[in-house]
MARRO-801513 format. One record per residue (C-alpha): residue in one letter; x, y, z. Coordinates in steps of 0.001 Angstrom, whole numbers, padded with zeros to 6 digits, always signed. Layout:
REM residues N
AXYZ
...
This chain:
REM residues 298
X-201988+141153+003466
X-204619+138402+003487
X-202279+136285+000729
X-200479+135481+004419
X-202754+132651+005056
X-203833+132203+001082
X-201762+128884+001178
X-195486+127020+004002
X-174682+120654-002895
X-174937+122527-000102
X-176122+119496+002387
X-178539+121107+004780
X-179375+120309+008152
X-183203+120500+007754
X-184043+118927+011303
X-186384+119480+013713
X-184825+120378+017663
X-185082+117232+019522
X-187055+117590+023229
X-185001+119583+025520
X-184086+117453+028861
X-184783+119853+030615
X-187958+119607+033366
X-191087+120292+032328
X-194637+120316+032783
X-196972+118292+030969
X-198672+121115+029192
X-195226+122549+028574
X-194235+119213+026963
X-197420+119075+025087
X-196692+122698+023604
X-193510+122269+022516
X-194469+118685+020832
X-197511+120395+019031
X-195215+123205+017975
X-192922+120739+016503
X-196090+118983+014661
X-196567+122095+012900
X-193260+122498+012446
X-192414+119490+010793
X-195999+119443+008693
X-194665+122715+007324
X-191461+121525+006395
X-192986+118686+004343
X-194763+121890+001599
X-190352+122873+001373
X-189508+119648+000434
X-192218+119023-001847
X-191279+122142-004139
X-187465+121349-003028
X-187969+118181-005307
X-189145+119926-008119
X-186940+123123-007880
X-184099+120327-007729
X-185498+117796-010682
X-185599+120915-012792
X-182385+121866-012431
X-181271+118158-012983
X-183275+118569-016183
X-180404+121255-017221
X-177496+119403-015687
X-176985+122503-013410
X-175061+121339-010334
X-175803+117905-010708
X-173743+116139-007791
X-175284+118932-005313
X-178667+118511-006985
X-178890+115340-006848
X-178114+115106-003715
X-180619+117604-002327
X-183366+115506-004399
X-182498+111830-002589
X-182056+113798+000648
X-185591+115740+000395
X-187325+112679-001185
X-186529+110786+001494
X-186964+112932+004622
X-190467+113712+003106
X-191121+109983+003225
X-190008+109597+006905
X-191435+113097+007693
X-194925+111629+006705
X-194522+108314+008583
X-193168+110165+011841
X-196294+112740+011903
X-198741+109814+011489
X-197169+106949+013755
X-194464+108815+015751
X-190979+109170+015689
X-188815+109529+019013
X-185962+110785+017048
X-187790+113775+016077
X-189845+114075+019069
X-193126+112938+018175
X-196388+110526+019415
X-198483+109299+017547
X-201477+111217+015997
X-204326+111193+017589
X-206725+114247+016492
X-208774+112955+013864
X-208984+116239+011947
X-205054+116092+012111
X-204644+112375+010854
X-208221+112829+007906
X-205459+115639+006671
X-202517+113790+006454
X-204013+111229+004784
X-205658+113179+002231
X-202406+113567+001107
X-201768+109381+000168
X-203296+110304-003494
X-201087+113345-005164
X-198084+112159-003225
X-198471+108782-004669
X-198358+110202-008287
X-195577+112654-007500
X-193346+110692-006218
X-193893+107884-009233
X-192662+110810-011523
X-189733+111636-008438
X-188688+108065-008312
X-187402+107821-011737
X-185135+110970-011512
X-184125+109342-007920
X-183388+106182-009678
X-181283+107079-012696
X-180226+110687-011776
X-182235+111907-015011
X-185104+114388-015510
X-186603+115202-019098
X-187509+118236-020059
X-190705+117141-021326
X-192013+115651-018542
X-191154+118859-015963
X-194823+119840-016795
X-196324+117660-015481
X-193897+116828-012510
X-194474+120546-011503
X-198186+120301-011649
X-198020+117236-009000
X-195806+119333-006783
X-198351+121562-006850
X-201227+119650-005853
X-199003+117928-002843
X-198306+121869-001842
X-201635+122428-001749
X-202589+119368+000425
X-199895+119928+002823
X-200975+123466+003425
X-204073+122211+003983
X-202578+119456+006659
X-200317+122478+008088
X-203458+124634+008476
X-205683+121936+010186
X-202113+120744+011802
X-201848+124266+014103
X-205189+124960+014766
X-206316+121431+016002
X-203641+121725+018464
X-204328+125152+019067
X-207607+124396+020252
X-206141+121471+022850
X-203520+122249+024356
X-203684+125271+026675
X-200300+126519+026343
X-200193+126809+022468
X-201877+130194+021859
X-203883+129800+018565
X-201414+133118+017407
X-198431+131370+017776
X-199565+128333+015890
X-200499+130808+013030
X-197547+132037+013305
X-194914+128872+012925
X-197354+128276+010066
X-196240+131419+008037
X-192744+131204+009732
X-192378+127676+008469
X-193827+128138+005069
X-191000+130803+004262
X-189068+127602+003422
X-191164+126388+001316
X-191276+130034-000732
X-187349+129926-001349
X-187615+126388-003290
X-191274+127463-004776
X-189591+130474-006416
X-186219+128896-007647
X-188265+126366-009010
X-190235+128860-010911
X-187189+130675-012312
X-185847+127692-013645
X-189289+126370-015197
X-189374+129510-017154
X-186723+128263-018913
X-188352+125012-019667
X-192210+125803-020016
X-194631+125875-023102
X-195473+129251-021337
X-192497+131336-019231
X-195301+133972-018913
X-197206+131675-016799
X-194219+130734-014361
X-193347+134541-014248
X-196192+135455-012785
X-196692+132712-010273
X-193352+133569-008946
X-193720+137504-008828
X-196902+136240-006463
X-194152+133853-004444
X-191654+136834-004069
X-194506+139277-002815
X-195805+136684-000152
X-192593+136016+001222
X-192092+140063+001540
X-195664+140165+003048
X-194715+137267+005593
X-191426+138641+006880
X-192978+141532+007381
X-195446+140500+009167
X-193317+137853+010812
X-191266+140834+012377
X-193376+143294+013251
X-196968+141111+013517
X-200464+141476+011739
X-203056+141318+013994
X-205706+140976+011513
X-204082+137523+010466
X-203329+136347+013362
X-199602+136501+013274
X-197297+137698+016385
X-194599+139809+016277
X-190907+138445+016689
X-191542+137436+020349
X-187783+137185+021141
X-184642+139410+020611
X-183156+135643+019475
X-186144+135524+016908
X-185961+138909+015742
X-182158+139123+014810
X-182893+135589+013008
X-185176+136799+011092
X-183270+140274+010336
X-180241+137862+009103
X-182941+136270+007109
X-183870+139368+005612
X-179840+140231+004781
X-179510+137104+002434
X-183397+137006+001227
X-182162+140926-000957
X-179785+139616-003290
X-181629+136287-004011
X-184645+138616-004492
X-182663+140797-006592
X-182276+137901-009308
X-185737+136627-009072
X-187095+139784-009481
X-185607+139740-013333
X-187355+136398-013974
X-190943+137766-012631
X-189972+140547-015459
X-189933+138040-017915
X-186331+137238-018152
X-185246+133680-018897
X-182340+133448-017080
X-179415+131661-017927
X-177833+128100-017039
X-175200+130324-014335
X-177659+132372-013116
X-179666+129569-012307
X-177023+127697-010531
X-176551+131227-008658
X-179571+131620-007337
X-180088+128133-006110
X-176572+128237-004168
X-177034+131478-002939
X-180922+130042-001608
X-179277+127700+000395
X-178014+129320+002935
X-181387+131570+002958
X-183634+128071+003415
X-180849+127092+006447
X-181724+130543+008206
X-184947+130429+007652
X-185019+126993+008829
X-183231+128055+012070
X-185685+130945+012612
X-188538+128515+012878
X-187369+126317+015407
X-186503+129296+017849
X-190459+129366+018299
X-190552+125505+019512
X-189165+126351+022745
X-190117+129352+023522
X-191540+129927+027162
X-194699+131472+027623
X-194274+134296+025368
X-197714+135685+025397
């Protein structure tokens, strides 16, 4: 269980809540808007393997309107994502940043996203991926996955440590919440780079290791792990989410699991599994911002 903190067409609506207007106290205010920080620095390690789950689809011409359109869509709301949690964004209901750990994070992230998205641009720009160059486009996604985590993880507990009425456990815990996103494009991605790599055998096992985490983290997400740091589901609201979440995560799993096997799967199987993720991601996506505005749960 200590993989949980080891690290996050169908148009989807993958917005943050905007601030309730509603009255509040400051440190009320403050919680939800750190919540939201973490929140939306979590959602930036989704779209980062959303781009590459979606460029390697491209790569096959699987779904390409959809795909497409999920890769200009991501590509761009990472871009804006990564302005709004540096300078602000009233839209999305955030300041400025002002914790230096915080903003030394973020911008240890300038360098691999710079190279990633000179390798995303292209595909953004003609609508083509080549096979040959998925490699290496993979390995960048990687490397901005890692960064963000890094961001996320510095991201919750900075704020955790400031403002009183964001209990360090519930920052934890939007960070594993909101890195279940991230796990349904990471393992897509992997499925379909099996079909593409030097070495499936490689890609198989990174994505048996995806499937287990996410297990782990709903888990865990439901019924809490103490020794982590994670709450359980502090709401009815959050729990049935997250049971719904559960209902579509089987028969997605139930695919993946044949590619962590070793099978290659096919062009339609593919295209299968990344509709049928869709409305998984969306869910999930829901679940995570039921713990913005929760009130005083612990």
């Amino acid at each position: 269980m200590r993989k949980l903190l080891s690290f996050g067409s169908v148009a989807i609506a993958l917005v943050v809540a905007a601030p309730i207007a509603t009255a509040q106290s400051p440190d009320d205010q403050a919680a939800i808007e750190a919540t939201r920080k973490v929140n939306i620095a979590g959602r930036q390690r989704m779209l980062s393997q959303r781009m590459a789950k979606a460029a390697c689809l491209l790569s096959r011409d699987i779904s390409f309107a959809s795909t497409y359109d999920q890769l200009t869509q991501a590509f761009n709301l990472f871009q804006r994502s990564d302005s709004a949690l540096r300078v602000g964004d009233e839209d999305l209901g955030l300041s400025a940043e002002e914790l230096p750990a915080v903003q030394n994070a973020l911008s240890a992230i300038d360098s691999p996203w710079a190279t990633y998205s000179g390798l995303l641009e292209t595909a953004v720009d003609s609508g083509l991926v080549e096979q040959a160059d998925l490699e290496s486009l993979d390995a960048e996604s990687r490397d901005v996955l890692k960064h963000m985590n890094i961001a996320v993880f510095k991201t919750a507990r900075a704020y955790a440590a400031v403002v009183p009425q964001l209990p360090l456990g519930l920052a934890i815990t939007v960070d594993v919440a909101g890195r279940q996103r991230m796990l349904t494009q990471k393992a897509v991605k992997e499925a379909c780079m099996m079909a593409a790599a030097a070495d499936p055998s490689l890609h198989a096992e990174r994505l048996n290791e995806t499937i287990e985490l996410f297990d782990l983290s709903l888990t865990a997400l439901r019924d809490g792990y103490e020794d982590v740091g994670v709450i359980p589901a502090p709401t009815r609201e959050i729990d049935r989410k997250l049971l719904e979440v559960e209902g579509l995560w089987q028969p997605v799993k139930a695919i993946l699991d044949r590619a962590a096997d070793g099978e290659i799967l096919s062009d339609r199987d593919l295209a299968r599994v990344a509709r049928m993720s869709e409305p998984l991601l969306q869910t999930m996506n829901e679940a995570v911002g039921l713990y913005e505005n929760i009130d005083q749960v612990l």
